[in-house]
N, C-alpha and C positions, 0 to 999 in steps of 0.2 A: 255569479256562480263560477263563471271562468277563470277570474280573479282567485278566485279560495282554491279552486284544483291547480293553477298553477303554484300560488302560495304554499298549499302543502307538498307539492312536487318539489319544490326549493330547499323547503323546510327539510325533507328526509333527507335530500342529495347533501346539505350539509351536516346532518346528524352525521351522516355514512363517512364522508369525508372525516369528520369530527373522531371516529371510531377508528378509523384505518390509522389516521396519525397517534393516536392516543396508543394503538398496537406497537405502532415503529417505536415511543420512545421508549414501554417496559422493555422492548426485547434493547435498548440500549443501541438502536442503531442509529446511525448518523449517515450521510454521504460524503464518499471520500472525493476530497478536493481534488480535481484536475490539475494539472504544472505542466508543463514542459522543463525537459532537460534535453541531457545529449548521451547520443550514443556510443558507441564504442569507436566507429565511424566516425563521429564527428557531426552525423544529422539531429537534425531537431525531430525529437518523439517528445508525443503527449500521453498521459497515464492512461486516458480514454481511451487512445488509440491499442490499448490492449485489453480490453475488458472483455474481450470472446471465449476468455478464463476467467476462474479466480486467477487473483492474483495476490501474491505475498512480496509484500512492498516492505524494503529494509532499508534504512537511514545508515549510512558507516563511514570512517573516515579511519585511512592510514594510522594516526596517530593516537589511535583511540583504543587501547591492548583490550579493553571488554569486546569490542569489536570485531575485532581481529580473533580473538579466543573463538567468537561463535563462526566464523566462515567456514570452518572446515563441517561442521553443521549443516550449513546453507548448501553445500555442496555435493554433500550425500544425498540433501534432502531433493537437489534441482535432479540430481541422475535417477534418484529412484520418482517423480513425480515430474519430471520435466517435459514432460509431453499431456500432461494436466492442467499444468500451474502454469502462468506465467511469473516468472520470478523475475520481480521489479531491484537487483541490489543498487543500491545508489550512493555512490559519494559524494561527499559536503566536500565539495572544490570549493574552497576560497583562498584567501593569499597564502596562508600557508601550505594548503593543503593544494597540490596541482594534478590538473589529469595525469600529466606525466608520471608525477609519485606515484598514484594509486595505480595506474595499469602495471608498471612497476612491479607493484608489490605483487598483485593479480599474476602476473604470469612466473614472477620468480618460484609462488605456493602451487603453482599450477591448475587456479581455480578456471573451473569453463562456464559457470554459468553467465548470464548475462548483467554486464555491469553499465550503470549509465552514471551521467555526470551533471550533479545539480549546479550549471555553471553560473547561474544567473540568481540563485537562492531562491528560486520562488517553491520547489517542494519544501525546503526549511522554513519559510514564511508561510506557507499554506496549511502545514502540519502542526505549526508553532512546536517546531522543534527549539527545545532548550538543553537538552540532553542525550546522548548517543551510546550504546545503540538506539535505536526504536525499531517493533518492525508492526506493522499493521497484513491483517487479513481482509482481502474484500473478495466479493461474493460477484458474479457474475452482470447482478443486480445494482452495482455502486456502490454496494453498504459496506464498510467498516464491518466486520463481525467480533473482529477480537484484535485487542493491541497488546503489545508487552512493551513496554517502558524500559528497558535495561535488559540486560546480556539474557541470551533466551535461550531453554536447555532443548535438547532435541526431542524430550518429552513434548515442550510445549508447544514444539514447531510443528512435530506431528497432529497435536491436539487442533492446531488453529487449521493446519490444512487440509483435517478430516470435517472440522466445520465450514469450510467453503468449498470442497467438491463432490 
């Protein structure tokens, strides 16, 4: 008899279990990969290390005019929400692309939100970035809530950061 109440104790805890994930993938979530990069400073931060927000995570690079076209976007959006959001912007440093260039570019537009540096490619390996922009929204919780693939109107930015705070 022990046997059978623990067996169907097992049995529901995995139904339940079985239930709760079956929830996560309709609603289309996923968990957003952790990386390290670098800061503006120069320290090593992790995407964890800021999840006490949402946070609105953007992929960009100097050389990239879709890119570049949405920051002044990101910028309105970090002043009016920046004490909400953490606002993850990130450039793809690689050979061509250098921290130099990019802060660069950053201070000659006179953007202030916070910018870090994928110096080591693991956000672009993690995210299987193939194409830039990207920006992802994540929820407090880890999750992915919403991504946009390509240059993103402030309509959409609004949209994504009403869905995560």
């Amino acid at each position: 008899m022990k046997r059978l109440v623990i067996l169907i104790i097992a049995l529901g805890l995995l139904l339940i279990s079985c239930g709760n994930s079956q929830n996560e993938q309709d609603k289309g979530l996923s968990p957003a990969p952790n990386f390290t990069m670098q800061d503006y400073e120069g320290n090593i931060v992790k995407l964890s290390d800021m999840i006490d927000k949402p946070i609105v995570l953007n992929f960009w690079a100097t050389w990239c005019s879709p890119c570049k076209a949405e920051l002044p976007d990101f910028q309105r959006a970090y002043e009016k929400y920046g004490n909400e959001i953490n606002f993850v912007i990130v450039d793809l440093t690689d050979g061509d692309e250098t921290v130099e260039k990019a802060k660069s570019y950053l201070s000659q537009n006179g953007y202030t939100f916070p910018c870090y540096f994928d110096v080591n490619g693991e956000g672009s390996y993690y995210y299987n970035i193939t194409s830039i922009p990207r920006t992802y929204f994540i929820s407090t919780d880890g999750y992915i809530q919403y991504k946009v693939e390509q240059m993103i109107s402030m309509s959409s930015l609004e949209f994504g950061i009403n869905l995560i705070k």
